[in-house]
C-alpha positions as CSV (number, residue, x, y, z in Angstrom):
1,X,48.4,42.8,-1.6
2,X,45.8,42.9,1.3
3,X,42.9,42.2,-1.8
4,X,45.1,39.2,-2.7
5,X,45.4,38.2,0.8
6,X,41.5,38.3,1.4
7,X,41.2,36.2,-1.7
8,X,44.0,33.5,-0.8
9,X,42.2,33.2,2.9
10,X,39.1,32.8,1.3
11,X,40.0,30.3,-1.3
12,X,41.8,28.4,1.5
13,X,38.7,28.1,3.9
14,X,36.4,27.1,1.0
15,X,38.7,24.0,0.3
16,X,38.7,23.5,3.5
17,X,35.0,23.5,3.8
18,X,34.6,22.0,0.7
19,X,37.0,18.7,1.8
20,X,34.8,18.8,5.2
21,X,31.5,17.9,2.8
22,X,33.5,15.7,0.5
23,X,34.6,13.6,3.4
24,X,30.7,13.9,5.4
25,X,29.1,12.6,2.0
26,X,31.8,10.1,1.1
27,X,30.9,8.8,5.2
28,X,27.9,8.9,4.7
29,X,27.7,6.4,1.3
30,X,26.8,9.8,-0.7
31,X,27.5,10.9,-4.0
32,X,30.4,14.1,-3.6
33,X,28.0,16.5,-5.5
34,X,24.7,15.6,-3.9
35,X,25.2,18.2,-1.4
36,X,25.3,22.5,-2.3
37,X,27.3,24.5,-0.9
38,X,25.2,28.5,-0.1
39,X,27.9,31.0,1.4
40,X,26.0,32.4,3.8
41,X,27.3,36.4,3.7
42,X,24.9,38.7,5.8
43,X,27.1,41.7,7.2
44,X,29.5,40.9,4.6
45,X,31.2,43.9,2.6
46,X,30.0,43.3,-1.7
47,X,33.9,43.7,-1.4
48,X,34.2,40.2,0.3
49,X,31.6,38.8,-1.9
50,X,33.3,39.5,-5.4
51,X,36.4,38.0,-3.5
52,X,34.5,35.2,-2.6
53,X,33.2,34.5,-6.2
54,X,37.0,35.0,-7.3
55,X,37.3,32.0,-5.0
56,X,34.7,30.1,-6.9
57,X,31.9,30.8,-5.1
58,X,28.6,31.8,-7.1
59,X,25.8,31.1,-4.5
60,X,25.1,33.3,-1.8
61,X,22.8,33.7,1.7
62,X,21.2,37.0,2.9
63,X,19.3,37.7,5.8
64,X,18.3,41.2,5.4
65,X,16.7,42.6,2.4
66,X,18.1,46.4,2.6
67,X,22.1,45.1,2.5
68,X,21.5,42.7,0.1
69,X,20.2,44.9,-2.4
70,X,22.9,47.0,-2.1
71,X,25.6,44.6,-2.3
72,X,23.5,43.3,-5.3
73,X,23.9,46.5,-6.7
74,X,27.5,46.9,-6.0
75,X,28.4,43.3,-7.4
76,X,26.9,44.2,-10.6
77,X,29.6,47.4,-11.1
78,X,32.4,45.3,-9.4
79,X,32.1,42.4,-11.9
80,X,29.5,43.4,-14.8
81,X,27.1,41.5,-16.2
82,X,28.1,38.2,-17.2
83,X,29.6,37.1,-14.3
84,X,26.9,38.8,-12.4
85,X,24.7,36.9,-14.2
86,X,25.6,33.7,-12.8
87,X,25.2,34.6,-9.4
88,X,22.0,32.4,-7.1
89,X,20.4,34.5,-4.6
90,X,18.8,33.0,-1.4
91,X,16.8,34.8,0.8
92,X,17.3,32.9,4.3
93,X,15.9,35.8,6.6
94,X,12.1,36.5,8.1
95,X,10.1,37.9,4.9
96,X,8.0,40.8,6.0
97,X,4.8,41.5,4.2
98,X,6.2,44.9,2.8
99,X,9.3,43.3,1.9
100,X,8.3,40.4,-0.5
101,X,7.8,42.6,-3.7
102,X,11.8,43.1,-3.6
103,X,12.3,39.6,-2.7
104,X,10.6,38.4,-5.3
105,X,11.8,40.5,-7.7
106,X,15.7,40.1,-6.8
107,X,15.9,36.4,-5.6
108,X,16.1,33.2,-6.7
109,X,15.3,31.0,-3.8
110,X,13.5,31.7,-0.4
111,X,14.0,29.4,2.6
112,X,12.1,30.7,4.6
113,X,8.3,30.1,3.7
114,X,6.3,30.0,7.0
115,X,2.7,31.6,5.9
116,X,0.2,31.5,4.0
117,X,0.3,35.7,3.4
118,X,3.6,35.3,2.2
119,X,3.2,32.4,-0.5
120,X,0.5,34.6,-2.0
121,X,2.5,37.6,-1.7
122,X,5.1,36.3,-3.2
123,X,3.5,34.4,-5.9
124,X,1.2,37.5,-7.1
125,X,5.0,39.7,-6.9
126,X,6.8,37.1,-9.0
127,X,7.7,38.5,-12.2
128,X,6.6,36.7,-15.2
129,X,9.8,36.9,-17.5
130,X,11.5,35.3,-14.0
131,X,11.3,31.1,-13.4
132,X,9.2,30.5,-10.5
133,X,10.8,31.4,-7.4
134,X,12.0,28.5,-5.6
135,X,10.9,28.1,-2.0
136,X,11.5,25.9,1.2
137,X,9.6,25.5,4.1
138,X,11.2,26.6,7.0
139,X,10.6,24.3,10.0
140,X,11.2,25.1,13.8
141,X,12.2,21.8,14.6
142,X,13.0,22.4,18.3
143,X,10.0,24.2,18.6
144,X,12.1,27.4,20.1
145,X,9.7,30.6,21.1
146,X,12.4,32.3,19.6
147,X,12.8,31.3,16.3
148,X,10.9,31.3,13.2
149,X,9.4,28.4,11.5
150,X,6.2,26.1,11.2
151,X,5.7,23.0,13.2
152,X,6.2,19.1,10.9
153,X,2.4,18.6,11.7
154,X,2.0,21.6,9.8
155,X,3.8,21.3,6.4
156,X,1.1,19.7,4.4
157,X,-1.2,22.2,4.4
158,X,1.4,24.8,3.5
159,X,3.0,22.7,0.9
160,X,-0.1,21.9,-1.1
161,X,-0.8,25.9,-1.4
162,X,3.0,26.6,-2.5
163,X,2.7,23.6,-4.9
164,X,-1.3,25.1,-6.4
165,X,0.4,28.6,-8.0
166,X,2.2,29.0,-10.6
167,X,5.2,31.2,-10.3
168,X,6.6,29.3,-6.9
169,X,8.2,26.3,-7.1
170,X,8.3,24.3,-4.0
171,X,11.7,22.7,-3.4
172,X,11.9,21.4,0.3
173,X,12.4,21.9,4.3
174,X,14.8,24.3,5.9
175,X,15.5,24.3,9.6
176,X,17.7,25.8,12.2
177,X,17.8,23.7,14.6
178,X,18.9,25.2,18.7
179,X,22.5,24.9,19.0
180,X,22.9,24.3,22.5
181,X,22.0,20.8,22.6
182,X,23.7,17.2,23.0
183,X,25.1,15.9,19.3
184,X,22.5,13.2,20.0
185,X,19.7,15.3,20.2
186,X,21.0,17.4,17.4
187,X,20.9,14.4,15.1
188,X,17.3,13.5,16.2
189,X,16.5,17.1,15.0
190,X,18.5,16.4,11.5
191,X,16.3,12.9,11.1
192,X,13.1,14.2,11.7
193,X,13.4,16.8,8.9
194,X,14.9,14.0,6.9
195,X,11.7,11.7,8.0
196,X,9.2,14.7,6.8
197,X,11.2,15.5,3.6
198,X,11.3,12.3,2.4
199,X,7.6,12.1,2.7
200,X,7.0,15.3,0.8
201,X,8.9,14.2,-1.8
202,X,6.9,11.4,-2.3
203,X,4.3,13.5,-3.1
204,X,5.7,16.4,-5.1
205,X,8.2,15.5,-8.2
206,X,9.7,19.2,-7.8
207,X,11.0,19.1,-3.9
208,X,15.0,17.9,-3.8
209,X,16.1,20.0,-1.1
210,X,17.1,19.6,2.4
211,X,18.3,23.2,3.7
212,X,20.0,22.2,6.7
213,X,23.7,22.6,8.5
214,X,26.1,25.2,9.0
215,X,29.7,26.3,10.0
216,X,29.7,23.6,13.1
217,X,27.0,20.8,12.2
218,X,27.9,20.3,8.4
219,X,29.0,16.8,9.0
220,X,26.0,15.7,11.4
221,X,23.4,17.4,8.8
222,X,24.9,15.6,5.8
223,X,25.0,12.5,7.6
224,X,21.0,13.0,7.9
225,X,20.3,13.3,4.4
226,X,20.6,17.5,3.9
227,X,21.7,18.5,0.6
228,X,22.3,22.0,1.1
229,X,24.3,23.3,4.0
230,X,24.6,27.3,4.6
231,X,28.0,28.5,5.8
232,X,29.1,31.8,6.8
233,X,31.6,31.5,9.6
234,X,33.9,29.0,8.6
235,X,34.4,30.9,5.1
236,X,34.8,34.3,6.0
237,X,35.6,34.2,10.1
238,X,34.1,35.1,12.9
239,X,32.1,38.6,12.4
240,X,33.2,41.5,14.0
């Protein structure tokens, strides 16, 4: 009864998120499906997760490499192979160097691209059997000391060398932009990524992602142009 519970609380917050992005895009003269939907699960239980994908969720956000392994691990006995199977991994934490054999290896996208080290890395890890790993750029677009992320002036340079090996793919921009800022501000933030994306994409046929929004900006971020918003707290509650 408590499992089912879980599972009707989650089902009921992802319509609920999913209505808030149906009603941003429709606002915002978009099409209902131009924007994805990553549940963003770090500290999450595998338990919640295979609730979550009983829900209908199959694409999921992980900050740290360690957990997500193992939950990756436990999915794959909790629901076997074919539904396993259709599962999308993101990698949205800071990649360390002695990490990026497992990301690359267990992942399906990586938002987080911010040097040079790491592209190689990552490319050189890549399996072969795999598709290229699909990468975005993160972008510290507040220019915070404390967060991760290259500056706009400097996404060209890292771009070009994503886009010259073969087993990345580059997809787009991610940011995270500060949170404790006017709604004004905050949509400045959302249009200059939106400004910079649409430039890269006028130079690279494979980028179609914006990675931007979460729990309490989705509407502001979609209005900007982001197709992909990451949500963690207004699926599964605040964490504990």
């Amino acid at each position: 009864m408590i499992q089912n519970s879980m599972i009707f609380s989650i089902a009921d917050k992802l319509e609920n998120v999913r209505a808030r992005i149906q009603k941003a895009t429709i606002s915002a003269k978009r099409l209902p499906d131009s924007v994805q939907l990553i549940a963003v699960t770090k500290t999450r239980e595998a338990e919640i997760l295979h609730q979550a994908m009983q829900a209908g969720l199959v694409q999921f956000g992980e900050n740290y490499l360690s957990e997500a392994l193992a939950k990756q691990k436990t999915l794959l006995s909790l629901c076997g192979e074919e539904d396993y199977a259709k599962l999308v991994w993101h990698f949205i934490g800071p990649i360390q160097s002695n990490k990026t054999r497992l990301i690359a290896e267990n992942f399906s996208w990586v938002h987080t691209l911010e040097r040079s080290k790491i592209v190689q890395r990552l490319n050189e890890q890549r399996p072969t059997q795999m598709q290229p790993l699909n990468c975005c750029i993160q972008i510290n677009i507040d220019e915070e000391n404390s967060k991760s992320g290259i500056l706009l002036k400097e996404v060209e340079l890292l771009a070009a060398e994503i886009n010259s090996v073969p087993n990345l793919c580059l997809r787009g921009l991610m940011c995270i932009p500060n949170a404790n800022q006017s709604e004004a501000n905050l949509m400045d933030a959302f249009n200059r990524m939106a400004k910079k994306f649409e430039e890269l994409k006028a130079l690279y046929p494979s980028v179609d992602t914006l990675s931007m929004g979460m729990s309490s900006d989705i509407e502001t971020a979609i209005e900007c142009g982001s197709s992909m918003v990451r949500v963690g707290t207004a699926l599964f509650g605040e964490r504990t």
